[in-house]
N, C-alpha and C positions, 0 to 999 in steps of 0.2 A: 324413538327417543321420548322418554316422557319428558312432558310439559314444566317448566319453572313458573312457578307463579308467584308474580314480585309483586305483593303487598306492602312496601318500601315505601311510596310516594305518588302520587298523583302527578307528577313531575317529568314522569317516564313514560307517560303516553304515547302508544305510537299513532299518526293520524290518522285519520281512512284512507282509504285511496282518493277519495274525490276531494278530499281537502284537499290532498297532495295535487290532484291534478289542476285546481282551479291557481295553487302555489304559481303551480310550473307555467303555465299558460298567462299569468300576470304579464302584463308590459306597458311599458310610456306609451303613452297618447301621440298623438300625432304631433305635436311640438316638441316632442320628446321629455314630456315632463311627466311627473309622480302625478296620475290623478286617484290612484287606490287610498293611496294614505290620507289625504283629506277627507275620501269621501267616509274612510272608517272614522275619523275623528267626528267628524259630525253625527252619524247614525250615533255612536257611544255618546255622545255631549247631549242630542237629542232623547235617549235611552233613559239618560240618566237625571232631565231634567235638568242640566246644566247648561254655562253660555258658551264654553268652551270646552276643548278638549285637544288633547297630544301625545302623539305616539310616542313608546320608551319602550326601545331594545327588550330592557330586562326588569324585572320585578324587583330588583333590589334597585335599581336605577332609581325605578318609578316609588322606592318608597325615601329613598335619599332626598330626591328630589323636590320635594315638599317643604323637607324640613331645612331645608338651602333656600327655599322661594320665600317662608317667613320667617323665619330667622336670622338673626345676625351671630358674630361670635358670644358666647357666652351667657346667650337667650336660653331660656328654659320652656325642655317638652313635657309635657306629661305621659306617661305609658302605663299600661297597663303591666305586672310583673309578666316576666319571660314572654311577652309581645317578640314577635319576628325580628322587631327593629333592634331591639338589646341583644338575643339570645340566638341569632341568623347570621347577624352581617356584619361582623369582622369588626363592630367599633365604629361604624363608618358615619355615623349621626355627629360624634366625639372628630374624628380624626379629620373629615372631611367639610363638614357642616361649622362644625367648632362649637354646637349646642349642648347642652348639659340637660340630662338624661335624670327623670323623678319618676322612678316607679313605682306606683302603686300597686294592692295587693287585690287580686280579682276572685269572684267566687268563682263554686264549678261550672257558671256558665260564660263565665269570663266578662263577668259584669263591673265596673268599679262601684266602690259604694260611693253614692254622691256626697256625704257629710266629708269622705275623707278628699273628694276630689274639691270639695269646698274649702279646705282646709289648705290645701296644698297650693291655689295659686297664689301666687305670688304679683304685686301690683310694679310695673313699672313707675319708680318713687321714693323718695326718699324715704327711710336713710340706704338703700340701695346696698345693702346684706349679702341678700339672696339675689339668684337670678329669673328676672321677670318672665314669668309666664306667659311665651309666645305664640304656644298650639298644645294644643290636646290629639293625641292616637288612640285611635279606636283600633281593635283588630277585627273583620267580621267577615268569613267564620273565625270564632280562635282557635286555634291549631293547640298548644300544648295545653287548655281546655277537652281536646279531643275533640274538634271540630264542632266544638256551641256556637249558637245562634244568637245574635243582638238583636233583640226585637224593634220595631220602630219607635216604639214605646220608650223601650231601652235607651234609645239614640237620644229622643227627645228630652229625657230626663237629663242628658250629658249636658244638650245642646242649652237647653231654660241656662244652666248653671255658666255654662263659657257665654253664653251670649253677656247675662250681665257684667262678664268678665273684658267684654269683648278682645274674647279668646275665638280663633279659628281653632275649630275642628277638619282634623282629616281622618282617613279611613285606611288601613291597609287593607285592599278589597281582594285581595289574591284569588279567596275562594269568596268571592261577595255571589257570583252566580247558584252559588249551595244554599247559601243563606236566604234568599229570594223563593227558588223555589219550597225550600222546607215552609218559610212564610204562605206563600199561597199569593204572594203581591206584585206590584209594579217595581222595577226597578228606581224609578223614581218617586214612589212611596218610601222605601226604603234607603234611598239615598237624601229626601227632603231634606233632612235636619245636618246632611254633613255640611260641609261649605266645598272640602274637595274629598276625593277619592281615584285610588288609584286601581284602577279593575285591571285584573287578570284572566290571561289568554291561555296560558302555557298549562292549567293543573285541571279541572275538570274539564276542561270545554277542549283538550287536548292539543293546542297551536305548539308550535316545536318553541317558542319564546313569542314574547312579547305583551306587555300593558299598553295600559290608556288612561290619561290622569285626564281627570276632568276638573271643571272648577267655573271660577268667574274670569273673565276675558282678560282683566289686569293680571291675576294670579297667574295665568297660562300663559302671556306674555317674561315674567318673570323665570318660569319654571323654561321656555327654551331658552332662556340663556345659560341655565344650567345644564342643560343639555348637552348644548353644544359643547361649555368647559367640560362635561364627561366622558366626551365622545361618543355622544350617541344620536347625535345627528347622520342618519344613514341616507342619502339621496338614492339607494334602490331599495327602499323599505317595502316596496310596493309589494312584493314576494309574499312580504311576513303580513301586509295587512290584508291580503286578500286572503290569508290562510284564516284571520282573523271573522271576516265576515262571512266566511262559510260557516266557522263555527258557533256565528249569532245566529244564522239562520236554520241550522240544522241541529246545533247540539245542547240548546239549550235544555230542551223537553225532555232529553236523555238523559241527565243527570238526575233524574228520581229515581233512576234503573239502579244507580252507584246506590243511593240512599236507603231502598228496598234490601239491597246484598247488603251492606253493613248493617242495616238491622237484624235481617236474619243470621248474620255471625255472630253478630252481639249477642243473640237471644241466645246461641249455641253455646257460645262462651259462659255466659249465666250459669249454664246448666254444668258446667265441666266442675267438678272439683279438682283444686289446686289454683284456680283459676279466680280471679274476683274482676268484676266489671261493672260500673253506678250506668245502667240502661239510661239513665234518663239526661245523659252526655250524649247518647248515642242520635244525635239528630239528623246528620248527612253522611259524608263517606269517609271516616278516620273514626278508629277504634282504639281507645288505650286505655289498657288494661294491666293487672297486676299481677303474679304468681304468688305462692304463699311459700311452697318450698323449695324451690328452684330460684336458683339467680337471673334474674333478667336476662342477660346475655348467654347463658348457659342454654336457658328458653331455646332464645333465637336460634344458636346455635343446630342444636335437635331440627325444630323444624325445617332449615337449610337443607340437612341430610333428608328429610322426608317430601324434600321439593318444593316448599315453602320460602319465601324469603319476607322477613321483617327486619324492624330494627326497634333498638332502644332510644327513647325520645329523652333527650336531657334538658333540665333546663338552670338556672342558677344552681340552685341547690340541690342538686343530684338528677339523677336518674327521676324522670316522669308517670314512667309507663312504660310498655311495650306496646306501638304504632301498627297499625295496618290501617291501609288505607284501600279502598276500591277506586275502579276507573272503571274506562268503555273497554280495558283487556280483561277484566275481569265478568265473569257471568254466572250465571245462578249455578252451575255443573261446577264450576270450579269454587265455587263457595262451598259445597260438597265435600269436595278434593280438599280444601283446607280445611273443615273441621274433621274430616279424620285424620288428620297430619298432625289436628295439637292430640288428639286423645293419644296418638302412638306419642309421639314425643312426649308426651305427663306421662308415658311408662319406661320411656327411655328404648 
């Protein structure tokens, strides 16, 4: 049976075995209590140069959650345009949080411009107009950027402007692990200037689910009570964080291997006519890219039949790209396999 090769999402990782085993093998301490999950919150809280730190289920939890811990109803976030938090999750910042949602417009590195971000907060104070500016989101990597990079540089330049503000910054860190090593830095080099962040387990570093929001010890104390109203207080989480600290300890290093294979598809892509792709997006493991005479979906399509599977990345205002993405199932032999599978599919 040939091979499917689902360039889809980093999402879909299957784990190793030895994650899985260290999963399976988890259990209560001898007083029968969770000692995994604590001990993951401190190593990530420690990682990341924070005072705290707390497990969340899910990555959409973990980015709701934030913006519930400083915000009231009616409080104003700042976003980056088609950031995860607008163009991912269902509304959920609006419906659940009751915050009111300013997005700004990002280049192709997914940077906001700072005049514009200067421009936009809003002062809690009269005459009370608009809604005050209670956090600023970062995305890092940015995803419908096609996986750009926020330098610490970057960060800092947010961080000078919200500070005078004194506006919190937080992070959607999902793929922050990508962003680190493309940097070359410390995790908490490049965490310095947020105040929280929400790192993920689930998409390069392979864990079947689960974050870790970090912060200041008041902030974290806030953020599990929202927790708990979301149901994601799990008293056997200890499964999902031991899956968690295998993949600090073994899979960090790996992830240059993803960054390598999406480079060299990118470069293959370059060379393909019908084909257009800006290399210099091309920093970690997501590729989006353009056809010139083919419909996006039409694209996909073709390469489905030829064993390939992508998708169309959208975001407000239409269609983005067409997305691949590399993982640990993905390897140099089948990066192969896929560029011959667009060259057939550009002839139909």
């Amino acid at each position: 049976m040939t091979k499917v090769l689902d360039l889809r999402t980093d999402a879909n990782t299957e784990p190793p075995i030895e994650m899985k085993r260290a999963m399976f093998n988890a259990s209560m301490d001898s007083n029968g209590d969770d000692s995994i999950t604590p001990k993951l919150e401190e190593t990530v809280a420690e990682l990341m140069g924070k005072e705290s730190a707390l497990f969340i289920p899910t990555g959409v939890m973990a980015d709701l959650i934030p913006i519930m811990s400083y915000c009231g109803r009616g409080d104003g976030v700042i976003v980056g345009e088609n950031c995860h938090v607008v163009a991912s999750e269902c509304g959920g910042a609006s419906a659940l949080a009751g915050a009111m949602i300013h997005s700004l417009p990002l280049d192709t590195h997914g940077m906001m411009n700072p005049k514009d971000l200067e421009m936009a907060i809003q002062p809690d104070s009269p005459p009370h107009r608009l809604p005050p500016t209670k956090l600023i989101c970062l995305e890092n990597t940015q995803l419908r950027c096609g996986g750009t990079v926020l330098t610490a540089e970057d960060q800092r330049q947010i961080a000078e402007i919200a500070n005078r503000h004194g506006v919190p910054i937080w992070c959607d860190g999902a793929r922050f692990a990508n962003a680190v090593i493309h940097l070359g830095i410390s995790f908490a080099e490049l965490a310095k200037d947020l105040d929280a962040i929400s790192f993920g387990f689930m998409k390069s570093l392979g864990v079947y689910t689960g974050s870790v929001l970090c912060g200041a010890t008041d902030f974290i104390e806030r953020a599990r009570r929202y927790r708990t109203m979301l149901g994601g207080s799990l008293p056997m989480s200890g499964f999902l964080a031991a899956g968690c600290l295998w993949a600090l300890e073994h899979g960090i290093e790996r992830i240059e291997e993803d960054h390598i294979n999406a480079r060299t598809l990118g470069e293959a892509i370059a060379n393909m006519k019908g084909l257009n792709i800006d290399l210099n997006t091309v920093q970690t493991n997501i590729l989006l890219f353009q056809t010139d005479c083919i419909p996006h979906e039409e694209y996909v399509a073709r390469l489905e039949k030829h064993g390939v599977r992508c998708s169309v990345l959208s975001g407000w205002r239409g269609p983005v790209g067409i997305r691949m993405v590399t993982d640990a199932s993905i390897d140099r032999q089948d990066i192969e396999s896929v560029v011959t599978a667009m060259h057939r599919a550009l002839k139909k």
